[in-house]
C-alpha positions as CSV (number, residue, x, y, z in Angstrom):
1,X,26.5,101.4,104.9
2,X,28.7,100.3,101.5
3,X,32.4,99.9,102.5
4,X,34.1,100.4,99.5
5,X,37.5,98.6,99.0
6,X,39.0,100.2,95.8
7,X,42.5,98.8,94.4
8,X,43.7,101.6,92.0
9,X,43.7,105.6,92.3
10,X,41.1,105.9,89.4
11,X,39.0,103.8,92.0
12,X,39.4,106.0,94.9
13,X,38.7,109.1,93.1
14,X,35.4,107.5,91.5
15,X,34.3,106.4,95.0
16,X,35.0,110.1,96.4
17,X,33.4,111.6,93.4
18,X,30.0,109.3,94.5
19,X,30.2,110.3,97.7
20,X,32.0,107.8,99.9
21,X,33.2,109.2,102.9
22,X,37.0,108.6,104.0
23,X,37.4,106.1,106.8
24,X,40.8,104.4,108.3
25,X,40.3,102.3,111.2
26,X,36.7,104.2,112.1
27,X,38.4,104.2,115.6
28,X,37.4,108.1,115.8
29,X,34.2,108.2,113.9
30,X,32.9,105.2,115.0
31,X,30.9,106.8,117.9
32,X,30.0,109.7,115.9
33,X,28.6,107.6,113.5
34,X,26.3,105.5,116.2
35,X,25.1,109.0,117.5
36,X,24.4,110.6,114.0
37,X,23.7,107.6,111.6
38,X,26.0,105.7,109.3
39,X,26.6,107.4,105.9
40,X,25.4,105.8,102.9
41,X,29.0,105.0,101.5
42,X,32.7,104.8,103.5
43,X,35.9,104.5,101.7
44,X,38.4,102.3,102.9
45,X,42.6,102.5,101.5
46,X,42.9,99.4,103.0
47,X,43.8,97.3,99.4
48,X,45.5,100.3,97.6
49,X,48.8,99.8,97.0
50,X,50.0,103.4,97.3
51,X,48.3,103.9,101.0
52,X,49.9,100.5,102.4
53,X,53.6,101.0,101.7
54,X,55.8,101.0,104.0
55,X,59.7,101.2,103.5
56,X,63.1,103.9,104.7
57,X,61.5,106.7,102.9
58,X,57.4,105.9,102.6
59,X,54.7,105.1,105.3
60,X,51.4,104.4,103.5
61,X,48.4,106.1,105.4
62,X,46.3,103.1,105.3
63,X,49.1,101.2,107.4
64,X,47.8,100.1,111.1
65,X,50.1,101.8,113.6
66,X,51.2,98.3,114.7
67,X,52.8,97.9,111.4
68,X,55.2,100.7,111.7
69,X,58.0,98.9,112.0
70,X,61.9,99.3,111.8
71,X,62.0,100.0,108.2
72,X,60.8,103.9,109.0
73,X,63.3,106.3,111.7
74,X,62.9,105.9,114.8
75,X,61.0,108.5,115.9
76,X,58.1,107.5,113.5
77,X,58.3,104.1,114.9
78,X,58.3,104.7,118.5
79,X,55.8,107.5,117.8
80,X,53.1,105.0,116.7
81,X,54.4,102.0,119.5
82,X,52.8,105.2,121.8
83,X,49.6,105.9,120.6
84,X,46.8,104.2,122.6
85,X,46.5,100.5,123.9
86,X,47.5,97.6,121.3
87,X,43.8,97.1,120.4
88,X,43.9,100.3,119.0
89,X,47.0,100.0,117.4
90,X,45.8,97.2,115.4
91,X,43.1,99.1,114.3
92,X,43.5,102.9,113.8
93,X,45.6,104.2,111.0
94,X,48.6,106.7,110.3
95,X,46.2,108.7,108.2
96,X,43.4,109.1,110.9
97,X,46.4,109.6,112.9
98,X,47.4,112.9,110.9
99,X,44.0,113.8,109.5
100,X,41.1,113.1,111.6
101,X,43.3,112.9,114.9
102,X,43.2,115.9,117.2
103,X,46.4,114.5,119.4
104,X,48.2,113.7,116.2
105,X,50.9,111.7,117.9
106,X,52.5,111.3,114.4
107,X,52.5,114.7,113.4
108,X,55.6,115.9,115.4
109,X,57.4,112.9,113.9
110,X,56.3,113.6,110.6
111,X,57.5,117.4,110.9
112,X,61.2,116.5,112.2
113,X,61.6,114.3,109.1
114,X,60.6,117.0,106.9
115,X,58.0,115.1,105.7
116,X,55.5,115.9,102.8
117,X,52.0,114.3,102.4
118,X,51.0,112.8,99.1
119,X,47.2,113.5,99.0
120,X,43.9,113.1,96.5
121,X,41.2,114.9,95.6
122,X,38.9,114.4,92.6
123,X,41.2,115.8,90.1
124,X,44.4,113.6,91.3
125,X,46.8,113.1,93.2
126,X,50.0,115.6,94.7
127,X,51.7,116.6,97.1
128,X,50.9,118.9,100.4
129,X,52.6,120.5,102.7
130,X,51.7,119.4,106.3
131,X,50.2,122.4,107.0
132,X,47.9,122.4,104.5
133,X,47.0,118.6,105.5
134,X,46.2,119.3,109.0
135,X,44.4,122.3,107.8
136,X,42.4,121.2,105.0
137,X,41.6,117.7,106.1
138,X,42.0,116.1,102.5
139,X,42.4,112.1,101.6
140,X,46.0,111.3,102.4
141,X,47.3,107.9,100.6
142,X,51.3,108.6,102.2
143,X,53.7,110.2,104.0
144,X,57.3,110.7,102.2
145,X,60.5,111.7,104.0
146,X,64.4,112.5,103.9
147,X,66.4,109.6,105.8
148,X,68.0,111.2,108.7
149,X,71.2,110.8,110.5
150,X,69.3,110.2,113.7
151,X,66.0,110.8,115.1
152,X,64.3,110.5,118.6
153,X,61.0,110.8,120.4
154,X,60.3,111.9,123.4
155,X,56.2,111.3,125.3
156,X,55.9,112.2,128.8
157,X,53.3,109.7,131.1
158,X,50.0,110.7,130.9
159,X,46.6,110.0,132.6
160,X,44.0,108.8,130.8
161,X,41.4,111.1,129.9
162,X,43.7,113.7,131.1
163,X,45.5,116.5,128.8
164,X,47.4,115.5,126.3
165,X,51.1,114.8,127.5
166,X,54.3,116.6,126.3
167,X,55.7,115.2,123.0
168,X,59.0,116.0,121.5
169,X,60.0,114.9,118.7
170,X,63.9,115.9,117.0
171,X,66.2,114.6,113.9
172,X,69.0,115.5,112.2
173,X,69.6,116.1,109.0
174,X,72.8,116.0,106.4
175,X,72.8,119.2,104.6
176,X,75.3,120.8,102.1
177,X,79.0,119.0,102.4
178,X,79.5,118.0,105.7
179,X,76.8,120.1,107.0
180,X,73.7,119.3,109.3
181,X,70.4,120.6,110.6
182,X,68.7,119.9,113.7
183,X,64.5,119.6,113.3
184,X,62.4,119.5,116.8
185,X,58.4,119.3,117.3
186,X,57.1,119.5,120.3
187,X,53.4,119.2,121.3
188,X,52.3,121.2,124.6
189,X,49.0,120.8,125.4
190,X,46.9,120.8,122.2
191,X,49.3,122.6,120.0
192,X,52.4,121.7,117.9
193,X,55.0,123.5,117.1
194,X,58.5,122.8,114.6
195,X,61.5,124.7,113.7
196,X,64.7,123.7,112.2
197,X,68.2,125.5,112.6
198,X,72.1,124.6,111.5
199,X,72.9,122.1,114.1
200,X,74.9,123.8,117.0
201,X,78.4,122.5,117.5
202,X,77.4,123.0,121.3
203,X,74.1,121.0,122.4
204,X,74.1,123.3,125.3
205,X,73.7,126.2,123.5
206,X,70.6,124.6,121.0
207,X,67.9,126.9,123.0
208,X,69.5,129.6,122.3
209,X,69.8,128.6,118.5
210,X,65.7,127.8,118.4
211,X,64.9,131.6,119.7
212,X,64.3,132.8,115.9
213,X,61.7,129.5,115.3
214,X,58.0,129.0,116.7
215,X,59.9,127.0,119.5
216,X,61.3,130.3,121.1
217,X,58.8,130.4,123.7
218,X,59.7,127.1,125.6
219,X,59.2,126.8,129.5
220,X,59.5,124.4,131.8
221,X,58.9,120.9,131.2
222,X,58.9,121.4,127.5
223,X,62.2,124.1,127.4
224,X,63.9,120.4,129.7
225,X,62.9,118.0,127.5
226,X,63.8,120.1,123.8
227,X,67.4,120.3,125.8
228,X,67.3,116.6,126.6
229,X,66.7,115.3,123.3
230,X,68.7,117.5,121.3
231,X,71.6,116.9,123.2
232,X,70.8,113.1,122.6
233,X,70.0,112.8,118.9
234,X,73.2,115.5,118.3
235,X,75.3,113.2,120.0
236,X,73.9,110.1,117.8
237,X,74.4,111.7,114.8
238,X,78.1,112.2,115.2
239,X,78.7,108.9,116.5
């Protein structure tokens, strides 16, 4: 197998034109390669600029998740310190996080921030919705965001091997003059779901704001949590 290495975005779209198959830390295709051969070319964003960025507003997908640091919010950062065992950490990526990821620890993260994807495909580069990303499955080089005034993240213990454990992920947001909006994500079981509302004056009352949004149908451990963390990032904002 050719690992290709390219340093420029006319590189990476002549390497995906010939054929090379996307690859970040091969921590998820790895096996699947050993059990259905290697392909003849990989592609690698290891050495492109654009997928290794990493500031307040930019998280390069080639970036190992041990490199999210505290120049991205919070809840991006303690996302990643989440995922896995440090071995993998050091290895898998924030794009094979979001992409080739069926957990997608990042994605709740990514969705409070009101995050887009900047992507590539043979005719360029622009910019996707999440929805399409997770959908579509195309070559991500970077996830861009609006700074919040706070963000949080929330992952319940887990057993390995075992279902995936709750995840809830909220910021808020500055919006108009003086105004703000709350985002959550949660993921229950294998599914994730976002909404965003006018952030309520009264925390206690934020379930009741999030029964027009995907989030409306909340129980339990989840519906606990959602009131939790809201209550706590709302608070944080205002200080």
């Amino acid at each position: 197998m050719l690992l290709r290495l390219p340093t420029s975005l006319s590189e990476a779209r002549r390497c995906l034109a010939e054929g090379a198959v996307p690859v970040g830390g091969a921590t998820l295709v790895w096996a699947q390669w050993q059990r259905d051969g290697f392909p003849e070319q990989a592609l690698s964003l290891r050495r492109l600029p654009e997928a290794t960025v990493v500031d307040g507003e930019t998280l390069g997908a080639a970036v190992l998740l041990h490199q999210v640091d505290e120049r991205v919010p919070e809840v991006l950062r303690r996302a990643a310190a989440s995922v896995g065992t440090g071995a993998v950490r050091r290895t898998a990526t924030v794009g094979g996080n979001i992409v080739g990821s069926t957990l997608r620890c990042l994605l709740p993260p990514a969705l409070v921030l009101d995050a887009r994807a900047t992507v590539m495909d043979h005719d360029g580069t622009y910019e996707a919705e999440l929805a399409e990303v997770v959908a579509k499955r195309p070559l991500m080089l970077a996830l861009r965001w609006r700074s919040p005034l706070a963000s949080a993240y929330y992952k319940a213990p887990g057993d390995l091997g075992g279902p995936p454990p709750l995840v809830v992920a909220t910021a808020v947001h500055a919006e108009g003059v003086g105004g703000r909006r709350l985002f959550t994500a949660v993921r229950d079981g294998g599914e994730v779901v976002s909404g965003s509302v006018p952030a309520p004056a009264d925390p206690g009352r934020v379930l009741d704001s999030l029964e027009g949004t995907a989030l409306s149908g909340l129980t339990g451990e989840a519906r606990e949590a959602v009131l939790r963390e809201v209550t706590d990032v709302l608070r944080r904002a205002g200080d």
